[in-house]
N, C-alpha and C positions, 0 to 999 in steps of 0.2 A: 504494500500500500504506500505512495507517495507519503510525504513527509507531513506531520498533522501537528495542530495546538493541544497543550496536555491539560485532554477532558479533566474532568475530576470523574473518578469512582465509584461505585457503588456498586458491589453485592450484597444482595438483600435475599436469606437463605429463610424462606417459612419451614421450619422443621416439618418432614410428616406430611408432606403434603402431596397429594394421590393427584398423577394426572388427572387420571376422570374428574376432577372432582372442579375444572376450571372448563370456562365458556366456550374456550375457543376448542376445545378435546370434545369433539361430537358424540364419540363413541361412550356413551354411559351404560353397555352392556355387564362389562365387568362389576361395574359398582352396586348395579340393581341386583344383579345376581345373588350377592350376597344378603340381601333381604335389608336392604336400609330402603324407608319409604320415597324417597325422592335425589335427585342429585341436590348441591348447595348451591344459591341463588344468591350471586356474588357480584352487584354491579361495579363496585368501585375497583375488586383486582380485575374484574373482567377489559374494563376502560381502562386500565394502565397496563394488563399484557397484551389488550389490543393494540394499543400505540406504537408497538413493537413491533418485532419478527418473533414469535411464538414456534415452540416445538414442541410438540403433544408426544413423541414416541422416544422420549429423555430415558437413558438408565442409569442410576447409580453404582458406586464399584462394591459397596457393600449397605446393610440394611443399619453400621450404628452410626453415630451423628461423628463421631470420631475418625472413624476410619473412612465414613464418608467423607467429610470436608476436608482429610487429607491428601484426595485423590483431585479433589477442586481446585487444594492452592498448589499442588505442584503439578501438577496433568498427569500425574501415575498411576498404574495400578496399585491394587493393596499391596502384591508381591513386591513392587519394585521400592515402595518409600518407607515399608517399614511397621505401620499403621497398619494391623491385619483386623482389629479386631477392636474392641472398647476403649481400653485403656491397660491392654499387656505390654506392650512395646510402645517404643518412643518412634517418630521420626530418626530417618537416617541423619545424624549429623551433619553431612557433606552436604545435604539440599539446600536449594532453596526453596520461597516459596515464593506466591503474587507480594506476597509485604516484604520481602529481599528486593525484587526487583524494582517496583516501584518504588521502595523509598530511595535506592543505588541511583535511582532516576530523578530525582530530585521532590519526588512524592512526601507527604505529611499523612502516616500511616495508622489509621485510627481500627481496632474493635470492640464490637459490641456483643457481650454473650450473654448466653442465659443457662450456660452447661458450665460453671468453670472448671468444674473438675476434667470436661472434654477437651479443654481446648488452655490446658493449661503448660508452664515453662516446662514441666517433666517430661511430657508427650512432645516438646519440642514446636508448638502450634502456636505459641506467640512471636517467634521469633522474628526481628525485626518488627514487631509493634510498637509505636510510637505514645500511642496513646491506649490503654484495655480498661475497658467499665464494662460493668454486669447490669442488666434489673435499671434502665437509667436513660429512658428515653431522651428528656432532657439535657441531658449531659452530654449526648450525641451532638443535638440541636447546637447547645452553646458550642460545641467543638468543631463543629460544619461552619460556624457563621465568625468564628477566633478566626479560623483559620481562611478566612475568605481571600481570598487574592495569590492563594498559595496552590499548587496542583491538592490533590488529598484522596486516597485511596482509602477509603472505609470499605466494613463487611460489617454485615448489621445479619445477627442472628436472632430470631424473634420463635418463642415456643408456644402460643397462644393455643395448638392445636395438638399437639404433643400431651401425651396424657401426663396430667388429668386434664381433659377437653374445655377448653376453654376459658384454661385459667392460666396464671402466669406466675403471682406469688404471695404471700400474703399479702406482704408489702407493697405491691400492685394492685390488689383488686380486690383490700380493705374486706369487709363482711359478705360480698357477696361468694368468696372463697368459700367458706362453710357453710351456707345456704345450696349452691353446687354442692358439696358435699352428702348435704342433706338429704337432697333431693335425686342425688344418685343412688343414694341408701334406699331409697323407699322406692324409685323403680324398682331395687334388685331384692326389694323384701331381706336385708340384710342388716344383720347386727354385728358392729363391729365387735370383733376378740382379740384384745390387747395380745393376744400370746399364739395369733394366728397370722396366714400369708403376710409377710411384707416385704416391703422395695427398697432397697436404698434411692434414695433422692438425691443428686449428686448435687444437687443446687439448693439443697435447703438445710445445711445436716446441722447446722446452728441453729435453730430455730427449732424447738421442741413441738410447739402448739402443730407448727403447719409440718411437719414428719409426721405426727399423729393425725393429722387429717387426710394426708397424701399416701396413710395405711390405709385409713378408714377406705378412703376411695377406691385404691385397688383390689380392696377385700370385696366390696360392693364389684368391682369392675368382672373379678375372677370366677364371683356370684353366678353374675350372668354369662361366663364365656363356660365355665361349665355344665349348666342348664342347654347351651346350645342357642342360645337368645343372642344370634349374634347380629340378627336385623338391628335390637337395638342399642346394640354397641356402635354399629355401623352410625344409627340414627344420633347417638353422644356426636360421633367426630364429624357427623353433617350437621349440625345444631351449632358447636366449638367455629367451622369455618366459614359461616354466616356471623358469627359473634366478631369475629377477629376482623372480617371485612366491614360491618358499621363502625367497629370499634376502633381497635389500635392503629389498624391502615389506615381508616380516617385521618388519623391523627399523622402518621409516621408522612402518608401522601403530603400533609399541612406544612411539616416541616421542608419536602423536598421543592415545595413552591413558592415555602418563603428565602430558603438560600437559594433560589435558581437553580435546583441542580435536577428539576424534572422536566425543565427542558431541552436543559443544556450536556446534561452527568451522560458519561455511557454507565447504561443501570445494566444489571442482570438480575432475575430474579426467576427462584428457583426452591426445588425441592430437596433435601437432602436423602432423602429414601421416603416409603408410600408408610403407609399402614393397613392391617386388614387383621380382620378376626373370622375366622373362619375354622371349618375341622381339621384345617392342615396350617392355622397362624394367629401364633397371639399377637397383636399388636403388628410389630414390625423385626422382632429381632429373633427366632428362631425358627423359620421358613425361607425358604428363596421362590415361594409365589411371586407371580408376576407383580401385583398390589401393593407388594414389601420394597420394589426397586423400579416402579414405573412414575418418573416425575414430569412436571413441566419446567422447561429453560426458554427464559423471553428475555431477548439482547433487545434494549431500549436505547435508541441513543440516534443523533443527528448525522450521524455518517451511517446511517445504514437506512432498508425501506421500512416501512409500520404499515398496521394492521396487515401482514403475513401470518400465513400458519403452513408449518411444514409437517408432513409425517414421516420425516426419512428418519431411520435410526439413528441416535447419535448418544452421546455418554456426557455424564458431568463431568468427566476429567477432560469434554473438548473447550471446558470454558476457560479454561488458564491459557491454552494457545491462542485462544480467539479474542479475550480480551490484549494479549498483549499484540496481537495483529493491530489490532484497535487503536492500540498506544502507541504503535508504532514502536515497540522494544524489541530487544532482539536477546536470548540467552543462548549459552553455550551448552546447557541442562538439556540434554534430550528431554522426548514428552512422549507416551504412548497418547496422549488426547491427539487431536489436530485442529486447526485454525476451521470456524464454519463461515468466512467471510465471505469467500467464493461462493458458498453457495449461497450466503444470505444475500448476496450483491446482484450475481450473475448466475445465481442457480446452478454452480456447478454440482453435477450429480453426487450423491453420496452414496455407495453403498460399505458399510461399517458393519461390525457381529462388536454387541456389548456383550460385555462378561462383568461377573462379580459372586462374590463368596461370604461364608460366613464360618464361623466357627461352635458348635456348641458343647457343652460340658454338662456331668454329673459330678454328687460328690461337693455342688459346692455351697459354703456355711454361710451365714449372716452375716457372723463374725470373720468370717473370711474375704466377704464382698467387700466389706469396710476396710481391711486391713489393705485392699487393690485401690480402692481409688482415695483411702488416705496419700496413698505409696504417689499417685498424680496431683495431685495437690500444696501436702508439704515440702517445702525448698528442703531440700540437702536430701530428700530421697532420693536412692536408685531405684528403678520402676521393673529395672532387672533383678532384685535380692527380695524382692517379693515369691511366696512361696505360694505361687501360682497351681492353682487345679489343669491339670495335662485336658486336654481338649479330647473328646470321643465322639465328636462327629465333626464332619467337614465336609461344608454343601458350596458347591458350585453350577452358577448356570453361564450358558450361551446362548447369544439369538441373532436369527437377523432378520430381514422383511417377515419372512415366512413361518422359519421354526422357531422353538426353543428348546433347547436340552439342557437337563437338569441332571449331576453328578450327588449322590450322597453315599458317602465313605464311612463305614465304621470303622473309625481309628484304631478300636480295639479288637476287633476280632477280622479286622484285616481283608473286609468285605467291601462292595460300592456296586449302588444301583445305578443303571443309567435309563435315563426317561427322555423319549420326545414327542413334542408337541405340537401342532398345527395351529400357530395362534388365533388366527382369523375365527374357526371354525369351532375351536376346543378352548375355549373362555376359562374355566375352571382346571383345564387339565386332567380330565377324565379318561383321558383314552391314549397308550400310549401305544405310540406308531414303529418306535425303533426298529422292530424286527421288520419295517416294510420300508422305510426309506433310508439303506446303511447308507448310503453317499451324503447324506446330509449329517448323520451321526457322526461321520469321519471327519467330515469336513468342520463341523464345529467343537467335535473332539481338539484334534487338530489347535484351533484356536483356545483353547482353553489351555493348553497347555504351559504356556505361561505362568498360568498359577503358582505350578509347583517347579520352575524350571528356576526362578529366582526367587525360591522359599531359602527366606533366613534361618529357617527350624528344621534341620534334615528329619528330626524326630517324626516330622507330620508327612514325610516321604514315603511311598510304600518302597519295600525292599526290592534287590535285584530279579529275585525270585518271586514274586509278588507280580513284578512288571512281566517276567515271561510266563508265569499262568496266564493273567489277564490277556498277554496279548493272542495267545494259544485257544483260549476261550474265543475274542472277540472274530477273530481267523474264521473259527471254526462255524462263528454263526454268519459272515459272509461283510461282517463290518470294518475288515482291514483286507490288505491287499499282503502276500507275501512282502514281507521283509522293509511292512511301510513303517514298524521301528522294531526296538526290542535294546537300545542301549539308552544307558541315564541319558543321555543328554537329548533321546527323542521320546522322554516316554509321555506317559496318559497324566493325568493332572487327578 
């Protein structure tokens, strides 16, 4: 791109937030299916991702808000930057990220979170931040409008929809917090028990009253996800994103109109993984359903066209190349993302396979989850000398126009299913086709394989003999070609 004036910034990431669930994403098949009674009636994010270039067929590289947004600031996969998972691992030291490079550019580097524990110095995710507040809308504003005359690179994380639906903190939303509380209880016919299910809250753990509230809630939420009542869980998080568009957007749009930067800023705005509750997903973090990593990405800004909608496939790690296309920056850092200018400009074609993973565990304590994201938190902790629960399952998917295939490995007993799916047709994933189209199992096989190719963890690697069952197996059923791998460096993910 020719040589350009240095916009100001803004990524604006709605935790949780389900393509279907925006104006411009026609398809509300997926959403309904799940038994929520209506999609969410959204005018004001509808009129600001219209003004844009909108992509309705976004994936993220994993389902937690950490390992998500790591793949955002530096355009990688989980495998490559380190970030697989919550809060196990840090960031690769050696990276950078969007806040290295813009502020190396003369950028005034602001964020704003609502996870601190996600997005903290241990995990390596403030690096290069100039300015970090929590919970502080305000504080943005004043720091938008100090720093006027200056380029300024903000990322504004907002959890409004992020369970518990529709709330943000005590601190935030004063007495109507336990009123929602309330009134979630008495949907789920639920009485809270001090000494039953809870969560660690990664963002509230000072705060005794609202930990007790934010049990109460997920006790009530677990109520109903094990009754099978997931229409109306579905209906909490369509209710939450109706709340957050009169409400806080309201508000957060007011501020981008009083600094200029809503007509001026290249914005992005985005999802960082979906949510779904369903008989194969709680929430968004131990499934690799579609619902759990389908977001929308809307690139706002004066150098590109508005009210576009695309549905080519593209990934949240393409927005790091693409805003710095934008900026006109240039790094030395490879990116598995790539630049979507071309195509927002001139349409050039895209065709991309997203991938992304997850990890889950048994085995693990209260007291143990505490001792994990104190270890990200407290300064002078190693995030490595945490005596971490060993992971026994690992789920990875791939997709492109057409399919999706789904990988789930039991770590411990040395197994892994493999699924695919017809997306257009098979919404829910009911019907797995593998045995009928290997060329496509191969072929996204194949790209999946990354995952495990630059795993920092050999422990999460199946063995050499492992790889030649599996490939002796997959042969046998018509899903590889003689001698298409069988050594480490080609194998299966």
């Amino acid at each position: 791109m020719p040589e350009t004036t240095k916009n100001n910034v803004l990524l604006l990431s709605i935790d949780a937030l389900r393509s279907d669930c925006i104006g411009a994403n026609k398809d509300k098949r997926r959403l309904l299916a799940l038994g929520t009674k209506r999609a969410p009636v959204t005018p004001n994010l509808d009129e600001f991702l219209n003004s844009g270039f909108v992509f309705v067929d976004a994936f993220s590289a994993a389902p937690y808000t950490s390992a998500s947004h790591a793949s955002i600031f530096t355009g990688l996969l989980t495998s490559r930057h380190g970030i697989r998972e919550r809060y196990r691992t840090p960031l690769h030291p050696h990276l950078k990220t969007l806040f290295s490079w813009y502020k190396a550019n003369g950028y005034v580097t602001i964020m704003s979170n609502e996870m601190p524990a996600l997005f903290s110095e241990n995990l390596g995710l403030v690096r290069d931040v100039d300015h970090h507040v929590s919970f502080d809308d305000e504080a943005v504003s004043d720091l938008l409008l100090q720093h006027a005359g200056q380029p300024v690179f903000c990322f504004w994380h907002i959890t409004d929809i992020h369970n518990p639906y529709g709330l943000t903190s005590l601190g935030v939303d004063g007495g109507r917090f336990e009123e929602e509380v309330e009134r979630v209880e008495r949907i789920a016919g639920n009485t809270y028990e001090a000494e039953g299910f809870k969560q660690i809250n990664l963002q509230v753990l000072d705060d005794a009253i609202e930990l007790e509230l934010r049990h109460r809630y997920i006790q009530a939420v677990m109520s109903l996800y094990e009754s099978g009542r997931y229409g109306e869980l579905m209906d909490l998080y369509v209710e939450a994103i109706e709340h957050l568009d009169k409400n806080r957007l309201t508000d957060i749009l007011a501020v981008l109109r009083e600094t200029g930067w809503r007509d001026s800023a290249d914005i992005v705005v985005f999802g960082d993984h979906g949510e779904e509750y369903s008989d194969r997903c709680l929430m968004h973090q131990n499934s690799i359903v579609h619902g759990a990593f389908n977001v929308p990405v809307a690139f706002i800004s004066p150098r590109l066209p508005s009210g576009k909608v695309s549905d080519a496939v593209i990934r949240t790690m393409d927005i790091a190349p693409t805003l710095l296309a934008l900026s006109n920056l240039e790094t030395e850092q490879p990116m598995d993302g790539i630049s979507l200018t071309g195509h927002m400009i001139d349409r050039t074609p895209l065709d991309q396979v997203a991938l992304g993973e997850m990890f889950q565990y048994s085995g693990e304590t209260l007291d143990r989850k505490r001792d994990q994201w104190q270890a990200c938190i407290n300064e002078g902790t190693q995030i490595q000398q945490v005596d971490w629960v060993a992971p026994t399952m690992h789920k990875l998917y791939a997709l492109d126009r057409r399919w999706r295939l789904t990988v789930e490995r039991d770590l411990e007993k040395g197994t892994e299913s493999v699924s695919l799916y017809e997306r257009d047709s098979d919404l829910l994933e009911s019907n797995n086709l593998a045995d009928r189209h290997p060329r496509a199992v191969v072929s996204l096989m194949h790209a999946l394989r990354v995952l495990s190719e630059e795993n920092a963890d050999l422990s999460l690697m199946p063995s050499e003999e492992d790889m030649v069952r599996i490939s002796r197996e997959l042969k046998n059923m018509g899903y590889l070609m003689p001698n298409e791998f069988g050594t480490r460096a080609s194998k299966l993910p």
